[in-house]
N, C-alpha and C positions, 0 to 999 in steps of 0.2 A: 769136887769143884764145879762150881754152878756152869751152866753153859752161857757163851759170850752173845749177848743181845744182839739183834740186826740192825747196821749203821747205815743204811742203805734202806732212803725212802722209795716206796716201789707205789706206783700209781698204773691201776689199779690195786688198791692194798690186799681184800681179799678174792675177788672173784674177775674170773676173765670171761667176757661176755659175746658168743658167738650168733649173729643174726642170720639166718635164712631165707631164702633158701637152699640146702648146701648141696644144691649139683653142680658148685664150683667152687673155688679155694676158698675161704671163707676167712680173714686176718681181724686179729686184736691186737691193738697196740697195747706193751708194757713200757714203762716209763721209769728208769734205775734214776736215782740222784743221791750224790755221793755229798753229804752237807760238811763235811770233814777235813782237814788241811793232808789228810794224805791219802796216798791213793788205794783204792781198791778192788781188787778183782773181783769177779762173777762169774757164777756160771747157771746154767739154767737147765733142770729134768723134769723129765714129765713119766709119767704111769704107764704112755701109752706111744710109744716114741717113734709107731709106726703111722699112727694117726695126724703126727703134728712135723711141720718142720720150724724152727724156731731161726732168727738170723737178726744178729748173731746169737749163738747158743753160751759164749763164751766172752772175756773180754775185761779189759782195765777202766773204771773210771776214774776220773782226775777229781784233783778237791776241788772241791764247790762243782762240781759239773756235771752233767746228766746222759745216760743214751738210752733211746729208745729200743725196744726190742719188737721184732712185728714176730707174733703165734700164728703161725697158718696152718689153718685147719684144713688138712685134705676131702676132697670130693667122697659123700657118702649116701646111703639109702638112710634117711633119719624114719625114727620108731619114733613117736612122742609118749606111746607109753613103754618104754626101755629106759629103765634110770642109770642115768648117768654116773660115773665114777671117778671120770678121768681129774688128774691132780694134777699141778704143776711145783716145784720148789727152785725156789733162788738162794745156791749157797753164795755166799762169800766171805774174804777175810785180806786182813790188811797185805799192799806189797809190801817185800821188803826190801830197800835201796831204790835205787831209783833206775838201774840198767832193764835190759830185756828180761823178760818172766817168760819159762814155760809153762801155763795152764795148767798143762796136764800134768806133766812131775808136782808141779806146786799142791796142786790138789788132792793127790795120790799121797804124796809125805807129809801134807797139813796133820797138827796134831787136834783131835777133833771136837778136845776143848774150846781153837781156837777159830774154826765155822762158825760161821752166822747164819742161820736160814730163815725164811720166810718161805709159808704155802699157801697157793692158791687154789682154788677150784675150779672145773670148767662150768658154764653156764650154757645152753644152747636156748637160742629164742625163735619162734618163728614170725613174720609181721603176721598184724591183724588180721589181712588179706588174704593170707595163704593157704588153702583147704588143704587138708592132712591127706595122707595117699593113700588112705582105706576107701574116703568119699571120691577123690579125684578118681581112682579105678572105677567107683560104680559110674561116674560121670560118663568117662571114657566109654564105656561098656554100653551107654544108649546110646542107639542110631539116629545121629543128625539126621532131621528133616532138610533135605534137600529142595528148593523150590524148582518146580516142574517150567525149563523153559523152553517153547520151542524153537528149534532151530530151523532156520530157515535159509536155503542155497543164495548165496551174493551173487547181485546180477553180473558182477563181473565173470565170480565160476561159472554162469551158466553161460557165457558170451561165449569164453574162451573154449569149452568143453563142445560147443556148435560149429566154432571156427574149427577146430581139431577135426572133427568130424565131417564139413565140407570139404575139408583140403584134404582127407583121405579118399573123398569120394572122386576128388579131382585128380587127384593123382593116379587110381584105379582104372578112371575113364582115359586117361593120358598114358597111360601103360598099354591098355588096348589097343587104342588107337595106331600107338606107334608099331603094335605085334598087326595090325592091318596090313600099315604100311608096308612093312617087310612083304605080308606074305604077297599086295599085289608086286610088288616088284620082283621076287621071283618071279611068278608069273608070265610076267612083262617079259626078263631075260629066256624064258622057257617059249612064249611064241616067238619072239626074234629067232631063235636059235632053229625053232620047227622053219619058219619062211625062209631061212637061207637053202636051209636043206631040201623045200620042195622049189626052188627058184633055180634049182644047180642038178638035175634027175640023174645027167648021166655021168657025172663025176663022182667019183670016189667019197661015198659019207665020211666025213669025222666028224668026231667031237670037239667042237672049239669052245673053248671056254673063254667068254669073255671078260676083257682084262678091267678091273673094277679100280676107278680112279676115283681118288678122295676130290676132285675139285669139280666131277658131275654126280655128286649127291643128292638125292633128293632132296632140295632145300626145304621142303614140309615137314622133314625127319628132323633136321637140325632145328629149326623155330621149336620144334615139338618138346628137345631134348633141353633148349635154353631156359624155354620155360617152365621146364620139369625142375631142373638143379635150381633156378631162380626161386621157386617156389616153396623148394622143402629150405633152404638158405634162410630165406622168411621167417620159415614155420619154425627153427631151431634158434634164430637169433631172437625171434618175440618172446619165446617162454624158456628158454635159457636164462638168460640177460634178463 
């Protein structure tokens, strides 16, 4: 018994055509149209089934009605001289009744007199534009001429890199200063301390230590110390912020 003709016009009819470049999913649309007063299932394999995801792979058309199928071709290293072999085939055959169909029992117990298929081929293209990855490598592979430019320091970094620099010098000088301070004031406490003692001969020496009040401070220390903390406050909030 002869086999049963394909009723199901498929657009693309023989060849499915994949444009490049495919270092990303790469889709052909298939186009089913069922010309027929009754309905018919489909279903869709390919050679290479890990290369392709098909959506839907499966599926009923209605009379007179059509559904597109998108072939997407996964991400790959394309060879342009590796020949191609990849196939596609579209079975189908009539429903029967008009309730729910399962595909896959339907398919599996089809008697296979009563399959219909059509097959296509894969086609890959690449555009005009595209250099093959044998030239692209040597391409890669020569060193860009880089154009020689020079750089030159922004007067603003050289402003701020001098100020930095002054106000460490100020700050080093204001450090000093105040380690002055200290030591004549010792001092100052160590002669007082000596005049009492030769002022008083024939009484009993001690050691009196004199009692150090925060409210007669050298106020030269303090100016010293306001303008220290004021200063680095400055210098943190300019190049912070």
């Amino acid at each position: 018994m002869a086999k049963a003709e394909q009723v199901l016009i498929l657009e693309p009819s023989q060849e499915l055509k994949f444009r490049g470049p495919f270092t990303d999913v790469v889709t052909s649309q298939l186009k089913l149209t069922n010309p027929t007063d009754k309905r018919v299932c489909f279903k869709v394999k390919t050679t290479a089934p890990r290369r392709y995801c098909v959506r839907p792979n499966s599926g009923v058309v209605d009379p007179n009605g059509s559904v597109s199928v998108a072939v997407m071709l996964q991400p790959f290293e394309y060879d342009p001289h590796e020949k191609n072999k990849h196939k596609f085939m579209v079975q189908s055959l009539f429903a029967a009744g008009d309730g729910d169909i399962s595909l896959d029992t339907l398919f599996k117990e089809a008697d296979m007199n009563q399959l219909m298929d059509s097959k296509l081929r894969c086609v890959f293209e690449l555009p005009p534009d595209t250099t093959t990855p044998a030239v692209q490598n040597n391409l890669d592979a020569s060193p860009a001429l880089q154009p020689h430019v020079e750089t030159k320091p922004s007067p603003k970094s050289t402003n701020s890199e001098a100020e930095i620099k002054k106000a460490g010098d100020e700050i080093k000088r204001l450090r000093e200063e105040i380690s002055s301070l200290r030591q004549e004031n010792l001092q100052l406490k160590e002669d007082s301390l000596r005049q009492r003692t030769t002022a008083n001969p024939g009484e009993k020496k001690q050691i009196i230590i004199p009692r150090h009040d925060p409210q007669q401070a050298n106020p030269m220390m303090h100016l010293v110390a306001a303008f220290l903390i004021a200063l680095v406050g400055f210098i943190f909030g300019k190049f912070i912020l």
